[in-house]
C-alpha positions as CSV (number, residue, x, y, z in Angstrom):
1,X,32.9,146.5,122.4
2,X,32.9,145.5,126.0
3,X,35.3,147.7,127.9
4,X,38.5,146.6,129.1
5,X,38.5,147.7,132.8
6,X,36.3,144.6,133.6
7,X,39.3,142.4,134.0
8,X,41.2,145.1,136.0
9,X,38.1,145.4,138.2
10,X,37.9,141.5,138.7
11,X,41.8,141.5,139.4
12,X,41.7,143.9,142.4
13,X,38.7,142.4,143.6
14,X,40.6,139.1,143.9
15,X,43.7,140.9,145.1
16,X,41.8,143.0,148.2
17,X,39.9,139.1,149.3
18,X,43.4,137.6,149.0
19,X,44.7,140.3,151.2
20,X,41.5,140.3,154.0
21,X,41.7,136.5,154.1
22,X,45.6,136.3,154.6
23,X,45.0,139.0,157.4
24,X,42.3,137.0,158.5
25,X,44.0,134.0,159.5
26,X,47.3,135.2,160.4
27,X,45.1,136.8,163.2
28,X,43.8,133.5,164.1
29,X,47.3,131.8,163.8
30,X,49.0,134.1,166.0
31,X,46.0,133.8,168.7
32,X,46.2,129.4,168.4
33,X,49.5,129.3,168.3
34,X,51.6,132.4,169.9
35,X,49.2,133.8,172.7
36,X,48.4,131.5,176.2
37,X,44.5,130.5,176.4
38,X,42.4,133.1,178.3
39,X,42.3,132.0,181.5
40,X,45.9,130.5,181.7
41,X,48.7,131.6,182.5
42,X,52.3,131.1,180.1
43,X,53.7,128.2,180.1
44,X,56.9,129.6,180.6
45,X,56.1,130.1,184.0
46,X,55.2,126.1,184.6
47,X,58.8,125.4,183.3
48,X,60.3,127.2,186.4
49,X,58.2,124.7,189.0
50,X,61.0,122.3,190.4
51,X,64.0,125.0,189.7
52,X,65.9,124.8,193.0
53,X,66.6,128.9,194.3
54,X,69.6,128.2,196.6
55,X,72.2,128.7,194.6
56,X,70.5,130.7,192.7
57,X,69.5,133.6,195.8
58,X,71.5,132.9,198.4
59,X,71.3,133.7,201.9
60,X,67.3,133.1,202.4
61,X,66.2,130.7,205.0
62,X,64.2,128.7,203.0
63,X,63.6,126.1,205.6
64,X,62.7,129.0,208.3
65,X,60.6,130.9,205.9
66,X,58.3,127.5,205.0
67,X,56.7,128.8,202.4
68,X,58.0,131.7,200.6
69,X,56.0,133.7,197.2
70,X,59.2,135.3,195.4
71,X,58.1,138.6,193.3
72,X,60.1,138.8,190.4
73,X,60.0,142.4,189.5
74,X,61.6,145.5,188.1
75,X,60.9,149.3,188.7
76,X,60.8,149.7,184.8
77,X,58.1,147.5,184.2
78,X,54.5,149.0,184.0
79,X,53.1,145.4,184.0
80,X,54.4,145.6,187.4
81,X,53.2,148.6,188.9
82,X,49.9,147.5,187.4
83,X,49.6,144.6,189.1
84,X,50.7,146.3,192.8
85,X,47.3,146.1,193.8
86,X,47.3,142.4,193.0
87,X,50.3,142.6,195.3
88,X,48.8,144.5,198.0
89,X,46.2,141.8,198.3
90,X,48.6,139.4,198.7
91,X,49.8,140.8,201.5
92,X,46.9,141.3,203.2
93,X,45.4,138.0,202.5
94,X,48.2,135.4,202.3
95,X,51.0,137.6,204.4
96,X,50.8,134.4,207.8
97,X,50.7,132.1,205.3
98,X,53.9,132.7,202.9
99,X,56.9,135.0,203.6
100,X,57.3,137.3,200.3
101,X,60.1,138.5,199.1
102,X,60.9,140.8,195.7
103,X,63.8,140.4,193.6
104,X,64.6,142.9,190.9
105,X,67.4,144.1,188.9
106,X,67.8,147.4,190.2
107,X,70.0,148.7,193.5
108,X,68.0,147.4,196.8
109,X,67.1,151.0,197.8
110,X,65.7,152.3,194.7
111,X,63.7,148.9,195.0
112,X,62.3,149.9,198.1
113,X,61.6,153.0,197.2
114,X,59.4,151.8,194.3
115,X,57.6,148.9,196.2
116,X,57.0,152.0,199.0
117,X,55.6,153.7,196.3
118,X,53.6,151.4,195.1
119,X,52.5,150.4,198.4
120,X,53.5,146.8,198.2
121,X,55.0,145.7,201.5
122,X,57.5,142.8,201.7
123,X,59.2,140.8,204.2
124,X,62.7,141.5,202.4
125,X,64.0,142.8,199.2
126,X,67.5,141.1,197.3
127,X,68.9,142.3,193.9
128,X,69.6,139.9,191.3
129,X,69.9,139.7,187.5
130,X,66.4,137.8,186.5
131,X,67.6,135.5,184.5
132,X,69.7,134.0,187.4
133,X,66.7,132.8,188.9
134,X,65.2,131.5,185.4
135,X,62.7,134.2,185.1
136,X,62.6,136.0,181.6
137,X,59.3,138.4,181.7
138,X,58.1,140.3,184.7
139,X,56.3,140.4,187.0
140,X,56.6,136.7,187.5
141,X,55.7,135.2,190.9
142,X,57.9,132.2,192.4
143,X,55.9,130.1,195.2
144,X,58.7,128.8,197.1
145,X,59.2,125.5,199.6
146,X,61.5,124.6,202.1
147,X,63.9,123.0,200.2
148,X,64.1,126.1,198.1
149,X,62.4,124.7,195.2
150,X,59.6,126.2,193.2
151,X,56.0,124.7,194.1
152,X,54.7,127.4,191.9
153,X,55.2,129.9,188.9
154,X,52.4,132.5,187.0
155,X,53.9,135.2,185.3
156,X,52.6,138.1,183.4
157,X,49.7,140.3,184.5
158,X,47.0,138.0,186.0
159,X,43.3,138.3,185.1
160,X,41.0,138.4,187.5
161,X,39.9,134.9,188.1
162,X,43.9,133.7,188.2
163,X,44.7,136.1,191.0
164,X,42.1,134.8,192.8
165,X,43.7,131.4,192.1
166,X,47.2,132.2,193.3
167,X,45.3,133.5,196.4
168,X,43.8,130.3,196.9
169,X,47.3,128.2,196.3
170,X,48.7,131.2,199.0
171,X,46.5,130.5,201.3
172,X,46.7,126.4,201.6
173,X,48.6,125.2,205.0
174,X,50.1,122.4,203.3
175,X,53.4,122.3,201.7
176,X,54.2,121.4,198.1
């Protein structure tokens, strides 16, 4: 007599190798479809290049300011305080070259207190709901022209070889 746990031994060996496989490529469909390339930034960011900002913060000079690098920000997102070095860089870097200015949800003042605290230094700081300005995830960065249109959007925590990137877009003369 042959014993009868074979087949129950063959069905929960099929069972577990259904189950690793269907793990298997979810993980690969989620990272094809759902998560940006390494390297590259969202492409929710892109959608935000030709969004006009003056009606949507007004009362910056624009034209005056030539060039300005809008930090979309909040003072409850650790993505942002993690990238305040990124923003210190900026600064130092790119600071002739682009006027920066952060916008975030909370009160002005306890948005200058967290940008002191993080060290990030700013030509001016406006409240505003995020969404006003078309931003949905922070931090997300707005590269600004004249006409008050965006040249330029990355959002998320940068890697390494897109800060230096941004810093290279910062530092151009020429308008875009």
């Amino acid at each position: 007599m042959e014993p009868t746990s074979k087949p129950g031994i063959l069905q929960n060996v099929a069972n577990i190798a259904t189950i690793l496989v269907s793990v298997l490529l979810s993980i690969v469909l989620i990272k094809v479809f759902l998560l940006p390339p390494p390297g590259r930034p969202p492409m929710v960011a892109q959608s935000l290049v030709g969004l006009n900002m003056k009606q949507s913060l007004p009362g910056v000079d624009w034209a005056g300011n030539k060039r300005t690098l809008v930090l979309a920000l909040s003072t409850q997102c650790h993505f942002c305080t993690d990238s305040a070095p990124f923003f210190q860089r900026i600064q130092k870097e790119a600071a002739k070259s682009v006027k920066m200015l952060a916008v975030l949800p909370q009160a002005v003042e306890d948005s200058r207190k967290y940008l002191e605290g993080e060290g990030v230094h700013v030509d001016d700081v406006k409240q505003a709901q995020l969404s006003r300005i078309g931003v949905t995830g922070t931090p997300t960065l707005l590269l600004v022209d004249s006409t008050g249109k965006v040249a330029d959007a990355w959002q998320g925590k940068l890697q390494p070889e897109q800060e230096a990137g941004v810093l290279t877009v910062l530092k151009k003369d020429a308008l875009y």
